[in-house]
N, C-alpha and C positions, 0 to 999 in steps of 0.2 A: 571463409567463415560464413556461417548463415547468418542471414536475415535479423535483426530483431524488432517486435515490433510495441514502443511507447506509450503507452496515453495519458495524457493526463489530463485531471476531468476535477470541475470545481463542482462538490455536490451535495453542497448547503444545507449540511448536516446526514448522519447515519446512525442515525439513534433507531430509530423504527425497524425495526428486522425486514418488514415488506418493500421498505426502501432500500435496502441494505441489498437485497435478493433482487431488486432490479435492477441495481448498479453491476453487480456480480452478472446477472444475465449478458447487462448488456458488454462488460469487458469478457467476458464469455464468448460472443457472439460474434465481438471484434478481434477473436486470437490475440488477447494482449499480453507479452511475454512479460512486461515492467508495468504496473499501474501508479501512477503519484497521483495523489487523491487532496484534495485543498478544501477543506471549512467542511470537516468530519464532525465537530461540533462535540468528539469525545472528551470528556474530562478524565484526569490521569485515573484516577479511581475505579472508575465504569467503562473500560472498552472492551466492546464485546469481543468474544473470541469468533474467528474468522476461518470456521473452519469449515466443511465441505464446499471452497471453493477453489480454484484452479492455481491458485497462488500458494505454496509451502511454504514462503517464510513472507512474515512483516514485521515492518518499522511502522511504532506509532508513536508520536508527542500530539499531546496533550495540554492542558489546562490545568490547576487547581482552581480557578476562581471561574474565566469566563467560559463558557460553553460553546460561545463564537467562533473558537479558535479550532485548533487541531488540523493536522498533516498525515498522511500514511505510505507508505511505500510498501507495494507487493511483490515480489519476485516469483515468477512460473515455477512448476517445482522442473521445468526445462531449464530455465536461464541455471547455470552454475558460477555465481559468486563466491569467488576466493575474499571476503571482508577483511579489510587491511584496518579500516579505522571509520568510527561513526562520533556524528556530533549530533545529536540529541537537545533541541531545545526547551528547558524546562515550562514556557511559557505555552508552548504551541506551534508557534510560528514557524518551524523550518526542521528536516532534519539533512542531514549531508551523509552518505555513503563512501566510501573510498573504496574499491577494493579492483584485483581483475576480474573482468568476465569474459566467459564462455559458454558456450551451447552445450548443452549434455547433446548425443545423439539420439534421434525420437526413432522409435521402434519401426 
């Protein structure tokens, strides 16, 4: 099985597109297959969509109330997660994934 490669990055808040775009650069830059992202600062209502970046699917919790909060998980559109089961916290604080994973094979 190949490689895969983690990061995870506390990045106190991603509300500003320009910061958003330098976060992405830099798990860009680091080939990160999996991103877990801590104090995204999204509330349930507002998270932006995430899209021309290297990651095909995400998990995000959220906030109603504090902006302080929020989690996100990216998966490579490489990594191929089979999702068995997610817990989702309404608060922000955490989300949990279950599922198998495997490598697509890269061109």
């Amino acid at each position: 099985m190949a490689s895969i490669k983690i990061i995870s990055y506390n990045v106190r808040g991603l509300n500003s597109p320009s910061k958003r775009g330098q976060v992405i650069g830099f798990l860009r830059r680091n080939k990160a297959d999996i991103c877990l992202l801590q104090e995204t600062h999204f509330k349930k209502q507002k998270i932006p969509t995430m899209n021309r970046t290297p990651f095909s699917i995400w998990y995000h919790s959220g906030s109603d109330t504090k902006a302080s909060k929020g989690v996100s998980i990216g998966l490579s559109k490489h990594v191929n997660l089979t999702l068995l089961d997610k817990c989702i916290d309404t608060e922000g604080r955490y989300i949990f994934i279950k599922g198998t994973l495997g490598t697509a094979m890269l061109p």
